[in-house]
mmCIF file as gemmi writes it, N, C-alpha and C atoms, coordinates in Angstrom:
data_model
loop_
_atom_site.group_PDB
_atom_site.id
_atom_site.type_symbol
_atom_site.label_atom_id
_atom_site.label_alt_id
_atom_site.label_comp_id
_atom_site.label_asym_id
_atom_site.label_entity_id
_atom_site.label_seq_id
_atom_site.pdbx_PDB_ins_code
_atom_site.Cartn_x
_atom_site.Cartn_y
_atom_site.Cartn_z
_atom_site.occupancy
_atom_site.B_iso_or_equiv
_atom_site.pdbx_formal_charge
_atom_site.auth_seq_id
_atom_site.auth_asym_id
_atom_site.pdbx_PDB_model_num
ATOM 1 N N . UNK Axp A 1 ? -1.481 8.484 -15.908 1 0 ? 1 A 1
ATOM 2 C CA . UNK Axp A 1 ? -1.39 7.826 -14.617 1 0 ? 1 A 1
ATOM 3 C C . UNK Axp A 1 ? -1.57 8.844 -13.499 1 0 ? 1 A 1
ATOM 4 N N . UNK Axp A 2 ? -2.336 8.514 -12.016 1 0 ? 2 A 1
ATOM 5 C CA . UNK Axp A 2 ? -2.269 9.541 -11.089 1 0 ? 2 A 1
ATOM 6 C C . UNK Axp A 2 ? -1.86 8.449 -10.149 1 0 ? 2 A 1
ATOM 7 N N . UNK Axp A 3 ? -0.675 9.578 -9.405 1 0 ? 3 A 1
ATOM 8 C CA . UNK Axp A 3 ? -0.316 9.021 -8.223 1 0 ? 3 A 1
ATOM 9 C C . UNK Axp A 3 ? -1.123 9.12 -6.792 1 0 ? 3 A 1
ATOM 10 N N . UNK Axp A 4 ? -1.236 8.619 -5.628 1 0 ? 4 A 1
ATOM 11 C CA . UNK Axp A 4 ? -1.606 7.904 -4.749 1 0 ? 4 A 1
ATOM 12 C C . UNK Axp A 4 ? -0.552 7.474 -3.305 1 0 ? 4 A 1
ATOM 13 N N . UNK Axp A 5 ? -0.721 8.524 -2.699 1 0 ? 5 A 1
ATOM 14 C CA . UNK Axp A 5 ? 0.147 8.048 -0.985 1 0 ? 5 A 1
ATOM 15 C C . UNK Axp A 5 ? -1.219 7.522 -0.181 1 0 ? 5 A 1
ATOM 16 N N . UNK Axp A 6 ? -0.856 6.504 0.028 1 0 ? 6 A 1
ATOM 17 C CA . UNK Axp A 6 ? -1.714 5.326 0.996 1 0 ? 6 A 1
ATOM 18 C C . UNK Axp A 6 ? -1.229 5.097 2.6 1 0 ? 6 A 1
ATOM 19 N N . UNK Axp A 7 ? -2.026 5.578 3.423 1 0 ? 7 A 1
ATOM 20 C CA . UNK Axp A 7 ? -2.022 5.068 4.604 1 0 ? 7 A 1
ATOM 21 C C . UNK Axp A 7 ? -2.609 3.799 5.46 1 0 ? 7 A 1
ATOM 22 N N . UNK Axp A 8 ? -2.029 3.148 5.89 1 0 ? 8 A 1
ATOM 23 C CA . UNK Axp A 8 ? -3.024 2.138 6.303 1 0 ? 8 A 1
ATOM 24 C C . UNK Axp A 8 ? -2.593 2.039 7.955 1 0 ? 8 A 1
ATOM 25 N N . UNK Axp A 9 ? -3.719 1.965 8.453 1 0 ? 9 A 1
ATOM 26 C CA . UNK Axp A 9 ? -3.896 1.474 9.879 1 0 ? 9 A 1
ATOM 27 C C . UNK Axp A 9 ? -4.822 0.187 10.486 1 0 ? 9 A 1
ATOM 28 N N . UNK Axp A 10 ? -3.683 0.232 11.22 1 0 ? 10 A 1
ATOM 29 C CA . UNK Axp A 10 ? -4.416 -1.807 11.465 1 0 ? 10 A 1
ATOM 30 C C . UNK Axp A 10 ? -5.035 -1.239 12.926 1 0 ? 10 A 1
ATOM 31 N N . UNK Axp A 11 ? -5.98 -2.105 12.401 1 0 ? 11 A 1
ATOM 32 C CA . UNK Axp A 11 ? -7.431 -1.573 13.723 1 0 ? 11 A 1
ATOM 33 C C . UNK Axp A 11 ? -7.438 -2.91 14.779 1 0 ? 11 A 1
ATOM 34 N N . UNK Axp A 12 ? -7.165 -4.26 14.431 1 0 ? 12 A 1
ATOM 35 C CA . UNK Axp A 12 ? -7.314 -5.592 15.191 1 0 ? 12 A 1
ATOM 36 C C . UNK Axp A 12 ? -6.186 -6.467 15.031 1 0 ? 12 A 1
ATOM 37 N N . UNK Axp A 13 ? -5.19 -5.416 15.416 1 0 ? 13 A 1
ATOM 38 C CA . UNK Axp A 13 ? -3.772 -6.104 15.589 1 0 ? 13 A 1
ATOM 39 C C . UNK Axp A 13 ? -3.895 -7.598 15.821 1 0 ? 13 A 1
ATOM 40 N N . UNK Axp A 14 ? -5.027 -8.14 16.895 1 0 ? 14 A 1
ATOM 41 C CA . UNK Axp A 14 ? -4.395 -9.626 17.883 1 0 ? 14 A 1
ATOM 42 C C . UNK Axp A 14 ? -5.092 -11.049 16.581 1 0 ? 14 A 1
ATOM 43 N N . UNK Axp A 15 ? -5.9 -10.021 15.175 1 0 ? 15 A 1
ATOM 44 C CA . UNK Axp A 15 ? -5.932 -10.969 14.158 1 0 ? 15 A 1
ATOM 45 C C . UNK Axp A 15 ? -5.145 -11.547 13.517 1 0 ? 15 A 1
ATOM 46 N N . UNK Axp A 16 ? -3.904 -11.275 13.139 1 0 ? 16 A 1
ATOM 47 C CA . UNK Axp A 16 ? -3.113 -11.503 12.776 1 0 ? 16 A 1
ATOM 48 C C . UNK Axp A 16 ? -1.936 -12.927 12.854 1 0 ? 16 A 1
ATOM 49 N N . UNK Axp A 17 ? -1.647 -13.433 11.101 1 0 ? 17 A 1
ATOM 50 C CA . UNK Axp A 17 ? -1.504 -15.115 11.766 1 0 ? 17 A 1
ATOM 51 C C . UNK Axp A 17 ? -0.495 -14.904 10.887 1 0 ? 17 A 1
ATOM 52 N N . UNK Axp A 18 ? 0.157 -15.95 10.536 1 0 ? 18 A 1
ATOM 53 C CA . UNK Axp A 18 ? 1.367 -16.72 9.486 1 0 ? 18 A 1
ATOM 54 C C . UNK Axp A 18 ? 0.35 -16.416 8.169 1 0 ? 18 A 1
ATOM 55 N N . UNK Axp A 19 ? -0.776 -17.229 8.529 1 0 ? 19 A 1
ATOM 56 C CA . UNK Axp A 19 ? -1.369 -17.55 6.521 1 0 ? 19 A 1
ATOM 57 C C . UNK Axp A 19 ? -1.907 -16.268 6.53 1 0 ? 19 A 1
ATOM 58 N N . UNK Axp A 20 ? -2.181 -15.509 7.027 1 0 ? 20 A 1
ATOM 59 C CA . UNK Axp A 20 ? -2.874 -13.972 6.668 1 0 ? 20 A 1
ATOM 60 C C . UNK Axp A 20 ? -1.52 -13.135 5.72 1 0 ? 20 A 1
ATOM 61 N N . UNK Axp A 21 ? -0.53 -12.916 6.607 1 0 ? 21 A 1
ATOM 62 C CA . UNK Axp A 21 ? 0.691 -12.589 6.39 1 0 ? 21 A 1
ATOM 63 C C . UNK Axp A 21 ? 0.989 -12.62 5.235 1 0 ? 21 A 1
ATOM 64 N N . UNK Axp A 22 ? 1.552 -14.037 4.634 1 0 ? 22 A 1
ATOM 65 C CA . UNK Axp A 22 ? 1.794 -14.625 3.596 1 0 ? 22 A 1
ATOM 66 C C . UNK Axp A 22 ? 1.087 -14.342 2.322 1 0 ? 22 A 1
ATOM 67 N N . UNK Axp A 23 ? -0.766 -14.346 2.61 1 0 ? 23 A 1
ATOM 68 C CA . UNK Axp A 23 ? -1.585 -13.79 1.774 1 0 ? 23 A 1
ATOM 69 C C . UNK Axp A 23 ? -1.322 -12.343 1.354 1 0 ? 23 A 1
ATOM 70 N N . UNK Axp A 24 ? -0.903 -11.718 2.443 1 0 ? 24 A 1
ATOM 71 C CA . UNK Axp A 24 ? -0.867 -10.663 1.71 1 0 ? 24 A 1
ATOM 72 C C . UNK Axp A 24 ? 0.452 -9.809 1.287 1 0 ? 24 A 1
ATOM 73 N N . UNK Axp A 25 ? 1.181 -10.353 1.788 1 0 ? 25 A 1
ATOM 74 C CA . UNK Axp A 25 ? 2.833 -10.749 0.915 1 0 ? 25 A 1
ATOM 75 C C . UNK Axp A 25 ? 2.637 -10.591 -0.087 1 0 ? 25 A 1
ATOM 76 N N . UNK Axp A 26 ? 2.058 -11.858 -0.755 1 0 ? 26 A 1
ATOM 77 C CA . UNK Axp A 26 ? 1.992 -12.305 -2.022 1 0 ? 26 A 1
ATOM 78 C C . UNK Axp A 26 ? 0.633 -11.273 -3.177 1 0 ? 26 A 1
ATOM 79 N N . UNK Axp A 27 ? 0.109 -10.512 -2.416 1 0 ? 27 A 1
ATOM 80 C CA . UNK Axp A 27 ? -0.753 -9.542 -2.82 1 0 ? 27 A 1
ATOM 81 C C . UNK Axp A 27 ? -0.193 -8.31 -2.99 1 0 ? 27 A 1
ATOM 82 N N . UNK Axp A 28 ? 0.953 -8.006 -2.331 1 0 ? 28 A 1
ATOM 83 C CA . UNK Axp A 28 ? 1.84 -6.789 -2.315 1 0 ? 28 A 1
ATOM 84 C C . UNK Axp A 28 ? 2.754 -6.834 -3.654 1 0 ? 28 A 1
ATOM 85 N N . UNK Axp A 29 ? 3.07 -7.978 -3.391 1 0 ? 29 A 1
ATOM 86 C CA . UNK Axp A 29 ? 4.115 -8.785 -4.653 1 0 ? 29 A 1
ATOM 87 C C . UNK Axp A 29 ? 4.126 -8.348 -5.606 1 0 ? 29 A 1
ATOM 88 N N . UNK Axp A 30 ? 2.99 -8.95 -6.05 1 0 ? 30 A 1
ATOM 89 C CA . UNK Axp A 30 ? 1.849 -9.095 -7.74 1 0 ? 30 A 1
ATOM 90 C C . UNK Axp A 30 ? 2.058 -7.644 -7.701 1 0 ? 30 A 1
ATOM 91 N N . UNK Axp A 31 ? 1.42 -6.687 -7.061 1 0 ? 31 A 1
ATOM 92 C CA . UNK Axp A 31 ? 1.136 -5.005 -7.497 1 0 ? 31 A 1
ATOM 93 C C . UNK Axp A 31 ? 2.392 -4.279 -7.25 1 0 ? 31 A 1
ATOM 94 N N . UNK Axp A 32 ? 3.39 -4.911 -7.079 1 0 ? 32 A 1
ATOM 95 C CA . UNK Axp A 32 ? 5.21 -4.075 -6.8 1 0 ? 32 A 1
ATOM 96 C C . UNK Axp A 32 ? 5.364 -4.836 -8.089 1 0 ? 32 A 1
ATOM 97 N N . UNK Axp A 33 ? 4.839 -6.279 -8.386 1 0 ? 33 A 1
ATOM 98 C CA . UNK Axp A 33 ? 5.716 -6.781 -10.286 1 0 ? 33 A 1
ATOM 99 C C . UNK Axp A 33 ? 5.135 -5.737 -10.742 1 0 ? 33 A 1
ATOM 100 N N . UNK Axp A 34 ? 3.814 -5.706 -11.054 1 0 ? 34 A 1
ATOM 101 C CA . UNK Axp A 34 ? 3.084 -4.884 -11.906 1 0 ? 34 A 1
ATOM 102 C C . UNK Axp A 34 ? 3.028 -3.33 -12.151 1 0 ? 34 A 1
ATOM 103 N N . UNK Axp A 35 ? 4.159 -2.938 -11.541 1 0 ? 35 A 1
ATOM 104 C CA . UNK Axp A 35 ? 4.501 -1.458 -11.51 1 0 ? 35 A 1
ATOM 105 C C . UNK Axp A 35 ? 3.413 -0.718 -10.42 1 0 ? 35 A 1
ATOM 106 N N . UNK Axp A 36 ? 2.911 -0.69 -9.981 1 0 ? 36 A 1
ATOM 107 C CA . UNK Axp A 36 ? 1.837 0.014 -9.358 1 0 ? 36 A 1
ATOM 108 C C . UNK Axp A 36 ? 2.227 0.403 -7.645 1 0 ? 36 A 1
ATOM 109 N N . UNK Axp A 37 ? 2.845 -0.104 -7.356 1 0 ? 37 A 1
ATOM 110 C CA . UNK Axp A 37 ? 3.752 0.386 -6.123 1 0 ? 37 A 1
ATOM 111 C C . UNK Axp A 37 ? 4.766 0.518 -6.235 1 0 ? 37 A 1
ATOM 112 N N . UNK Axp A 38 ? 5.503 1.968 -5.952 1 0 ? 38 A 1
ATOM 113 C CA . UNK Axp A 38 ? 6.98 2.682 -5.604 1 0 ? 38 A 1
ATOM 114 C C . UNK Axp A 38 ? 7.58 2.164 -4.685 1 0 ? 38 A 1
ATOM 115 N N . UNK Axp A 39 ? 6.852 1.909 -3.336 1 0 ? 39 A 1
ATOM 116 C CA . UNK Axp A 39 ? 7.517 1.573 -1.968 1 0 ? 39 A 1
ATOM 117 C C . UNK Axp A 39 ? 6.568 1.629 -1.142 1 0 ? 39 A 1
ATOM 118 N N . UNK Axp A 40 ? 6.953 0.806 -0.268 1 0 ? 40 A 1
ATOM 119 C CA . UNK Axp A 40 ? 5.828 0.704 1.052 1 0 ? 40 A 1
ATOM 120 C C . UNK Axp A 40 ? 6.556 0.13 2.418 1 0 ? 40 A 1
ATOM 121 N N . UNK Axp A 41 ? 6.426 0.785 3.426 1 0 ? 41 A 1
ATOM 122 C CA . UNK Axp A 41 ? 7.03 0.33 4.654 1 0 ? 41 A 1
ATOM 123 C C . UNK Axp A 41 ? 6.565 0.377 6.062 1 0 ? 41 A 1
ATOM 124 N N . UNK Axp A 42 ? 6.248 -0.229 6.84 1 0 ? 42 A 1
ATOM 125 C CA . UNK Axp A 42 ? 5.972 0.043 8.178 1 0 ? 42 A 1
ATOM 126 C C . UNK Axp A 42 ? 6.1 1.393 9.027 1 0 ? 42 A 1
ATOM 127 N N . UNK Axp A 43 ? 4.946 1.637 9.498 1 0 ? 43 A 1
ATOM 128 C CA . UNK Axp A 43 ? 5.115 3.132 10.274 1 0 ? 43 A 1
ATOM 129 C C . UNK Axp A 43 ? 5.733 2.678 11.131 1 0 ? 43 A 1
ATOM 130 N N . UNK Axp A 44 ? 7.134 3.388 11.475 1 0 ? 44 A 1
ATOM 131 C CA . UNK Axp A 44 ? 7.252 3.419 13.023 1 0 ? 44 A 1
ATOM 132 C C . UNK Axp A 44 ? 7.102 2.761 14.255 1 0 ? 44 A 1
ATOM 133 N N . UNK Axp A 45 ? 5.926 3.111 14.445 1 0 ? 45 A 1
ATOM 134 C CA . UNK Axp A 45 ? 4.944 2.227 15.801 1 0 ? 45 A 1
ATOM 135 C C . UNK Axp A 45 ? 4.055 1.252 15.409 1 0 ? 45 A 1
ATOM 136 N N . UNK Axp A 46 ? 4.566 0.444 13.875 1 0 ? 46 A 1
ATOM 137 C CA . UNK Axp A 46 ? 4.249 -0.816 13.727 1 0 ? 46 A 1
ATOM 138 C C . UNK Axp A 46 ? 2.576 -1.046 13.592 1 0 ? 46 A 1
ATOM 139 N N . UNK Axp A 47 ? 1.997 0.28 13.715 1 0 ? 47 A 1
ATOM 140 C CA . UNK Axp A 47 ? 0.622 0.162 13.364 1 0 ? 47 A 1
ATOM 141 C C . UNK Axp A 47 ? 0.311 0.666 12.215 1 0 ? 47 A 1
ATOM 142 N N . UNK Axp A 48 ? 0.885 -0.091 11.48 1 0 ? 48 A 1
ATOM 143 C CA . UNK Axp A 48 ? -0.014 0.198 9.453 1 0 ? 48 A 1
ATOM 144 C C . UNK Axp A 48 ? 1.295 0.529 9.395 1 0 ? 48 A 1
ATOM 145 N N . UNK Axp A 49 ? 0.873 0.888 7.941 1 0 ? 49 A 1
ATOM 146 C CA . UNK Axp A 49 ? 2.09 1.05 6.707 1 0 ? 49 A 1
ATOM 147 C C . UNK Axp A 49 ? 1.837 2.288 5.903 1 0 ? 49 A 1
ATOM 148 N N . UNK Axp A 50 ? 2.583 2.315 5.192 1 0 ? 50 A 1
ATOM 149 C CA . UNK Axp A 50 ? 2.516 4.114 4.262 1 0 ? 50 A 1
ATOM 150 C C . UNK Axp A 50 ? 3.232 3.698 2.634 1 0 ? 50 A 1
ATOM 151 N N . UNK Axp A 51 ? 2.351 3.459 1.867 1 0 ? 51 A 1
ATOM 152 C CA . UNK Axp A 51 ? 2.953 3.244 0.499 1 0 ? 51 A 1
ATOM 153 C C . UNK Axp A 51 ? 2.525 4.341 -0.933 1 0 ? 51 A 1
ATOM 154 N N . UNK Axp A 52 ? 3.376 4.389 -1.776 1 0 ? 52 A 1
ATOM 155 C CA . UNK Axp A 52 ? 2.851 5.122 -2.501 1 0 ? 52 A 1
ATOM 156 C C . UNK Axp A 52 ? 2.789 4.094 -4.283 1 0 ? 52 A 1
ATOM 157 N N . UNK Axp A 53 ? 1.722 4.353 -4.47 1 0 ? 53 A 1
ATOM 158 C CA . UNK Axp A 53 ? 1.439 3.935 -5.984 1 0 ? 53 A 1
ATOM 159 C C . UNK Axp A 53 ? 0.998 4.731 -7.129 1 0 ? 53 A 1
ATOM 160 N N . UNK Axp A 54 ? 0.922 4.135 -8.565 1 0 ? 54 A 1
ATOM 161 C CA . UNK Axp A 54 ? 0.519 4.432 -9.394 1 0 ? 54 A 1
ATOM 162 C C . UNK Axp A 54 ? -1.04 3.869 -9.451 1 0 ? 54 A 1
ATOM 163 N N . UNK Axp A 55 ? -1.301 4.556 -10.414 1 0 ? 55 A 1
ATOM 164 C CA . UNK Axp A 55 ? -2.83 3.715 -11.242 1 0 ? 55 A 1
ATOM 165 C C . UNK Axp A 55 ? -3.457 5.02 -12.196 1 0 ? 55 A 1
ATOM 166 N N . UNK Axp A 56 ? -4.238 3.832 -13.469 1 0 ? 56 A 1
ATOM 167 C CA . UNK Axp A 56 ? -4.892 4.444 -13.839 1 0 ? 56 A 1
ATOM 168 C C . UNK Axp A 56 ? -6.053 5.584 -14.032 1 0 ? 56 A 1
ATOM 169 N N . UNK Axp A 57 ? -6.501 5.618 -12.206 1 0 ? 57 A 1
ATOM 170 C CA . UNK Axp A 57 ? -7.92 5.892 -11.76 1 0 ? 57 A 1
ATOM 171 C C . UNK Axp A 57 ? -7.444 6.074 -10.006 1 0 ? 57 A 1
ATOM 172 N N . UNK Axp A 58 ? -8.425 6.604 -9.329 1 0 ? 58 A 1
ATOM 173 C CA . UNK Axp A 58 ? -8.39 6.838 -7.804 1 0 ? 58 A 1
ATOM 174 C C . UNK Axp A 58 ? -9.578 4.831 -7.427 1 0 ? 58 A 1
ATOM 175 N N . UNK Axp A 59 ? -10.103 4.356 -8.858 1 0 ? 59 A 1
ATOM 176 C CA . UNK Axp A 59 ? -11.18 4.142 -8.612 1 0 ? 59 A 1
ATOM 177 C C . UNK Axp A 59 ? -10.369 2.382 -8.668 1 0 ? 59 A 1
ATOM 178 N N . UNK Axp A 60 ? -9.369 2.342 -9.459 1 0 ? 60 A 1
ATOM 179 C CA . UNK Axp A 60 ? -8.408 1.188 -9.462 1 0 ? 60 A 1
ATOM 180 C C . UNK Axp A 60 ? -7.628 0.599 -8.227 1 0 ? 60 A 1
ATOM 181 N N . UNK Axp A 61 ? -7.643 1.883 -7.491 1 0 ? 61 A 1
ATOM 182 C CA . UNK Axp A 61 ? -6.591 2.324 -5.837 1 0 ? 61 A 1
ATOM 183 C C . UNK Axp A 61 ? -7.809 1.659 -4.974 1 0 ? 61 A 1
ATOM 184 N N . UNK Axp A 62 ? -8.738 2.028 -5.401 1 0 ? 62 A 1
ATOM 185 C CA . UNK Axp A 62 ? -9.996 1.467 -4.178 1 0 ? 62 A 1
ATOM 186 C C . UNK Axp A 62 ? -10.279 0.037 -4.389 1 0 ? 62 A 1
ATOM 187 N N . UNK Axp A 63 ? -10.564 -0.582 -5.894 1 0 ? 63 A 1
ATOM 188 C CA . UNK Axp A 63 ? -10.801 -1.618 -6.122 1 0 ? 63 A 1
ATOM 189 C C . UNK Axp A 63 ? -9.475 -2.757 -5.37 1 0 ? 63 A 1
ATOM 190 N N . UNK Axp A 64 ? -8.105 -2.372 -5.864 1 0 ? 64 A 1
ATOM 191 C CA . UNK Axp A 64 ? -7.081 -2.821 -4.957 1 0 ? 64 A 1
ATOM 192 C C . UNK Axp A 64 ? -6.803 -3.16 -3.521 1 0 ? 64 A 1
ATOM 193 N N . UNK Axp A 65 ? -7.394 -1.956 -3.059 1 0 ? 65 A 1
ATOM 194 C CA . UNK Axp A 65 ? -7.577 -1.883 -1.85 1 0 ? 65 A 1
ATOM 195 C C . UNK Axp A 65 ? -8.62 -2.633 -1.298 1 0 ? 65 A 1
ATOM 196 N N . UNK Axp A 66 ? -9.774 -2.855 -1.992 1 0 ? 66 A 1
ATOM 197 C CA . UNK Axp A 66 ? -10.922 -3.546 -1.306 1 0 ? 66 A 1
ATOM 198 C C . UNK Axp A 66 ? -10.533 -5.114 -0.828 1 0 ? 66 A 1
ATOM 199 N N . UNK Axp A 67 ? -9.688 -5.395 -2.326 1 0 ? 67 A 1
ATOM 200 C CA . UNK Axp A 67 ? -9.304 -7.15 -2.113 1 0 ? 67 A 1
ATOM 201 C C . UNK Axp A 67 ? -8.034 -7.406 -0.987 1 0 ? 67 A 1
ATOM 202 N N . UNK Axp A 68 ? -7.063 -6.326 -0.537 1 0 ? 68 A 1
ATOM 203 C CA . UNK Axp A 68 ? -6.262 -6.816 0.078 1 0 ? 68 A 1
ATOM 204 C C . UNK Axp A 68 ? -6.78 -7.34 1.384 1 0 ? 68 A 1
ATOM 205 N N . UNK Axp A 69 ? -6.374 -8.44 1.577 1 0 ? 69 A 1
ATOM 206 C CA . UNK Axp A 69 ? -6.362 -9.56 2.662 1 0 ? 69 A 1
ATOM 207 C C . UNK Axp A 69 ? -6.213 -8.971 4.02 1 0 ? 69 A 1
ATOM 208 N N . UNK Axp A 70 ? -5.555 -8.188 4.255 1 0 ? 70 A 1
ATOM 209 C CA . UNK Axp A 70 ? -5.573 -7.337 5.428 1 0 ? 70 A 1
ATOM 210 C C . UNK Axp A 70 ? -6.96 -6.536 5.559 1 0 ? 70 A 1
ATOM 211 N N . UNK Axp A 71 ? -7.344 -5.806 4.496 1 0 ? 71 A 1
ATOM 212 C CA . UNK Axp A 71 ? -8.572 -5.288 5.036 1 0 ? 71 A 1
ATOM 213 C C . UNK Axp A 71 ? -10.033 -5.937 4.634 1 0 ? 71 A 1
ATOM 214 N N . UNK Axp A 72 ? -10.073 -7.171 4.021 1 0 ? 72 A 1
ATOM 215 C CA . UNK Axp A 72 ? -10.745 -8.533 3.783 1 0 ? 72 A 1
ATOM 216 C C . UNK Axp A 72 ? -11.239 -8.927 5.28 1 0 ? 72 A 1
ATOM 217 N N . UNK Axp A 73 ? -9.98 -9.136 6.064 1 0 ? 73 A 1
ATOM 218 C CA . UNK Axp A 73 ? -10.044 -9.963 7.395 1 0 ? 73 A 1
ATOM 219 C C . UNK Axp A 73 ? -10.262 -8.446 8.253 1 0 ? 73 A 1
ATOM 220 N N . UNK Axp A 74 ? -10.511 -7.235 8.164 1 0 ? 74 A 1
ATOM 221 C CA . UNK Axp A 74 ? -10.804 -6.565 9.016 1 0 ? 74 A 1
ATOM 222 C C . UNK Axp A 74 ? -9.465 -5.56 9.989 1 0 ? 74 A 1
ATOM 223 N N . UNK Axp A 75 ? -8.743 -6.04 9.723 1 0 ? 75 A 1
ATOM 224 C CA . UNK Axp A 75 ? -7.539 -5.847 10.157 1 0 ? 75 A 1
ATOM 225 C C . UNK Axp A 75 ? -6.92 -4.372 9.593 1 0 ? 75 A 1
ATOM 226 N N . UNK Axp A 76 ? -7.13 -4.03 8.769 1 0 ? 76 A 1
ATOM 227 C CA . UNK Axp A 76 ? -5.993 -2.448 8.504 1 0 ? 76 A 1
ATOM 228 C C . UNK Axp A 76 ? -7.526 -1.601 7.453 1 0 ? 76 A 1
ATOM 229 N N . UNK Axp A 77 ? -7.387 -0.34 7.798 1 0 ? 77 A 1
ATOM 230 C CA . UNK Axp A 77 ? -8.386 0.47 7.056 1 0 ? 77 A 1
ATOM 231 C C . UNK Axp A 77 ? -7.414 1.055 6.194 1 0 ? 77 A 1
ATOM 232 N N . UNK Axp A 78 ? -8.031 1.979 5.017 1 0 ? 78 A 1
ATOM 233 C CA . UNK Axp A 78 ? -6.912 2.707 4.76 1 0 ? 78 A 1
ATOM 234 C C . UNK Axp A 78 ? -7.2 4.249 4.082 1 0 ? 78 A 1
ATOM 235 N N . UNK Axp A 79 ? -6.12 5.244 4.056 1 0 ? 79 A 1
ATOM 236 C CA . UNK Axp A 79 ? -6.339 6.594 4.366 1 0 ? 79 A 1
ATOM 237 C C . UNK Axp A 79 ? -5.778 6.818 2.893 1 0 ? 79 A 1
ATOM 238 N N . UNK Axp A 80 ? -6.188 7.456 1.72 1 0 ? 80 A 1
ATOM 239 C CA . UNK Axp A 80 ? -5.865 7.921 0.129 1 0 ? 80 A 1
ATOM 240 C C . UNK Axp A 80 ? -6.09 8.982 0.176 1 0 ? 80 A 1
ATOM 241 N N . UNK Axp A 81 ? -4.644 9.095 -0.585 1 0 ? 81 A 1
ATOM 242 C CA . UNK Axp A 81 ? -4.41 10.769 -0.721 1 0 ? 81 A 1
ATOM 243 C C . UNK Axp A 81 ? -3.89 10.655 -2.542 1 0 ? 81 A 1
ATOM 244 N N . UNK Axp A 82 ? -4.602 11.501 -2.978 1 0 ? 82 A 1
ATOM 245 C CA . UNK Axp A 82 ? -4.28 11.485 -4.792 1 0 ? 82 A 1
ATOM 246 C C . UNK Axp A 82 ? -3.734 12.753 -4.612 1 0 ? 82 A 1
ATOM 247 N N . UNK Axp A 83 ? -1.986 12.612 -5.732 1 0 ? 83 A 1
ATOM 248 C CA . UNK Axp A 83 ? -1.59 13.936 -5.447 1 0 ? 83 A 1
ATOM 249 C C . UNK Axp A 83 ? -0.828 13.912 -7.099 1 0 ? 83 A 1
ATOM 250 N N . UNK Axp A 84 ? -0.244 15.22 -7.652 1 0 ? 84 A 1
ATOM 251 C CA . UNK Axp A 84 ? 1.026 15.199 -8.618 1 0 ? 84 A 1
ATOM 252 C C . UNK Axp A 84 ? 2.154 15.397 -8.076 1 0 ? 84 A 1
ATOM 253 N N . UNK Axp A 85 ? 2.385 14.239 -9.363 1 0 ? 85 A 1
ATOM 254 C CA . UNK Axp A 85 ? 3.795 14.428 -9.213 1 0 ? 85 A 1
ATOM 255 C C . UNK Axp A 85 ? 5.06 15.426 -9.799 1 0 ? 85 A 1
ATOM 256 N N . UNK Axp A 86 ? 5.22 16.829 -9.292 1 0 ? 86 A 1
ATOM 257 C CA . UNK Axp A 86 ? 5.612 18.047 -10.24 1 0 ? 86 A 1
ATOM 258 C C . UNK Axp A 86 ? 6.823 17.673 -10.192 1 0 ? 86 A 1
ATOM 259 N N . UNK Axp A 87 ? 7.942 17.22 -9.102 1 0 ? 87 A 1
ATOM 260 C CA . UNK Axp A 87 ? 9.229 17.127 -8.951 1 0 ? 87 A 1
ATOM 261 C C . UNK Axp A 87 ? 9.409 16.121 -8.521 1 0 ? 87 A 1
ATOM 262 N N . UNK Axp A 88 ? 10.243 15.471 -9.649 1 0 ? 88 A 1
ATOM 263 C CA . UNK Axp A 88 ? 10.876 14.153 -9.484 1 0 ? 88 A 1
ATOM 264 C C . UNK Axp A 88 ? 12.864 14.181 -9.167 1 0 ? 88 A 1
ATOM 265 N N . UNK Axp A 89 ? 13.186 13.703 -8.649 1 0 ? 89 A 1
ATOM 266 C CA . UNK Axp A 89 ? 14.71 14.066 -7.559 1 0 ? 89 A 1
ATOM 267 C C . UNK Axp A 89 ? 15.203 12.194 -8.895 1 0 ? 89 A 1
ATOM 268 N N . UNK Axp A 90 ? 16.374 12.949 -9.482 1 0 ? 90 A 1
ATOM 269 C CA . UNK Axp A 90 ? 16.623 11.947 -10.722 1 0 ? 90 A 1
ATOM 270 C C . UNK Axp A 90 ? 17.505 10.877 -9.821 1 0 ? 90 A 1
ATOM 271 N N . UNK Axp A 91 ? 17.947 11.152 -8.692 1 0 ? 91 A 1
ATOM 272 C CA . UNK Axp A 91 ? 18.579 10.295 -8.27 1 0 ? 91 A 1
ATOM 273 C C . UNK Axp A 91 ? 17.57 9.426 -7.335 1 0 ? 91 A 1
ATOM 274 N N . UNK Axp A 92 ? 16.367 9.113 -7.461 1 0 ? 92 A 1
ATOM 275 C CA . UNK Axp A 92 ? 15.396 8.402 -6.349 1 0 ? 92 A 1
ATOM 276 C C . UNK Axp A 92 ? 16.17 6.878 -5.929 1 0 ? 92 A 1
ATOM 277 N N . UNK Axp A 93 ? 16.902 6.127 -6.891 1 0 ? 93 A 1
ATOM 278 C CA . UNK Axp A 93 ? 17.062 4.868 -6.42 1 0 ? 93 A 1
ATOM 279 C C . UNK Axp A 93 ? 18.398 4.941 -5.772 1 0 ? 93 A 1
ATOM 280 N N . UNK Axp A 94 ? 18.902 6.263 -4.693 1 0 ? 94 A 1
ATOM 281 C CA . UNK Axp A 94 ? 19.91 6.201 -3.981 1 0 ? 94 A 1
ATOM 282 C C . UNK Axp A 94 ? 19.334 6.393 -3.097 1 0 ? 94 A 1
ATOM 283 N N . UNK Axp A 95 ? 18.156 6.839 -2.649 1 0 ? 95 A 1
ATOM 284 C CA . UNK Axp A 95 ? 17.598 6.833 -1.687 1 0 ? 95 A 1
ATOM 285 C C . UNK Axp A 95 ? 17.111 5.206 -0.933 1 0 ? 95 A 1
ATOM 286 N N . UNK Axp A 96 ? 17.554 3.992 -1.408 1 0 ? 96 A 1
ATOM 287 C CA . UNK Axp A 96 ? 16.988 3.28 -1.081 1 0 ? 96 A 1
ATOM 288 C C . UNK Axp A 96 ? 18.218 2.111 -1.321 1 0 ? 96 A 1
């Protein structure tokens, strides 16, 4: 498996609706059941998000990325960074 910190920035904020939302809720969902996302949360200043995942490939991260609904409708680009993982902190789920 190679890991993957994902940036995303939303380029056409005033697109944004209820059913877009929801779509991609439910697209986040599916790939947090499926093990493939650690965590993902809103930057700050509410423009994009910062998540980190798994996958088989850099080439699985793109295919993923192509279908999400946010960048479908034009709305968020996104910034991949493939990195290792040398040090893992055994207590990660107190962080959260």
């Amino acid at each position: 498996m190679e890991f993957f910190m994902i940036e995303g920035n939303l380029v056409e904020h005033p697109n944004m609706n209820d059913e877009l939302m929801k779509e991609h809720k439910a697209y986040t969902k599916k790939a947090m059941d499926a093990g493939m996302i650690l965590f993902s949360g809103l930057k700050k200043g509410m423009d994009g998000v910062v998540f980190v995942m798994k996958a088989k490939s850099r080439q699985q991260i793109e295919d993923y990325l192509a279908q999400e609904p946010f960048f479908q409708a034009g709305i968020q680009t996104y910034r991949v960074v493939s990195f290792d993982a040398h040090y893992k902190n055994p207590k990660a789920a107190e962080w959260f």
